[in-house]
N, C-alpha and C positions, 0 to 999 in steps of 0.2 A: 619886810617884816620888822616889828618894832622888837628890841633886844634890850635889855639891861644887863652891866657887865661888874663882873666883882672879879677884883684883881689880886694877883698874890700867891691865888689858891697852890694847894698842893699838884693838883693833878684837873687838866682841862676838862670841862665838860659843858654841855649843852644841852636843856632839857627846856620840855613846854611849860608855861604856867598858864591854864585855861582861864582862872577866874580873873586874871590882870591881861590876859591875852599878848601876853612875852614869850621869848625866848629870852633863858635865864643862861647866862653866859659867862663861869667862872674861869678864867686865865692865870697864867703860872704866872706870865710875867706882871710885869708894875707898869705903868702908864708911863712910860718916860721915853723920848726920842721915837716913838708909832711903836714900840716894841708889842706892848701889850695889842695893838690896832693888827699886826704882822702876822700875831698869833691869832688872832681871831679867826682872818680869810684864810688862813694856812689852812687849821683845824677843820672849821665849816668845808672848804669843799673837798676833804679829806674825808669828813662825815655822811656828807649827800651826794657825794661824787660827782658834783656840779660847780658852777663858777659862781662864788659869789665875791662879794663888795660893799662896802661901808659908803651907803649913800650919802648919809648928814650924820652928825657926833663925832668924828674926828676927836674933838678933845672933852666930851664928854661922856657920862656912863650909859648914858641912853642912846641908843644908834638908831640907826634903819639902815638894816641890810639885804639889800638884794641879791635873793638868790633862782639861780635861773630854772628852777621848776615850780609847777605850782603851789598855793600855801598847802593844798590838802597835802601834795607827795611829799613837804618838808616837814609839816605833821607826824605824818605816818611813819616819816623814818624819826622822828624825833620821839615820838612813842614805843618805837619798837626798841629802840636802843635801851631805853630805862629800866 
């Protein structure tokens, strides 16, 4: 799933954007040494209680991350949290 990620924030979170078809993905931490990359997969398979992983973006704000259910159940759980 394609992800866009805003760094810094106060408090992690992770929600759907239908019209741009993201997961919007705000992290505490800053982009610096995989920190803010760390918190990502920490969070996500904390959230969907599944394995996931930063396929491609590495070092930038847009990613693709795989996660090991499918998009509707990472959906569903990404709606029901909001």
């Amino acid at each position: 799933m394609k992800a866009k990620i805003f760094t810094g924030k106060n408090k992690f979170n992770a929600t759907y954007d239908k019209k741009s078809d993201l997961i919007i993905v705000e992290t505490t931490q800053i982009p610096e040494k995989g920190k803010a990359n760390k918190e990502i997969v920490k969070e996500l398979k904390k959230k969907f209680k599944a394995e996931a992983i930063i396929v491609s973006g590495l070092k930038s704000r847009e990613k693709i991350i795989k996660i090991s259910l499918s998009k509707e159940q990472a959906l569903q759980i990404l709606n029901n949290t909001n």
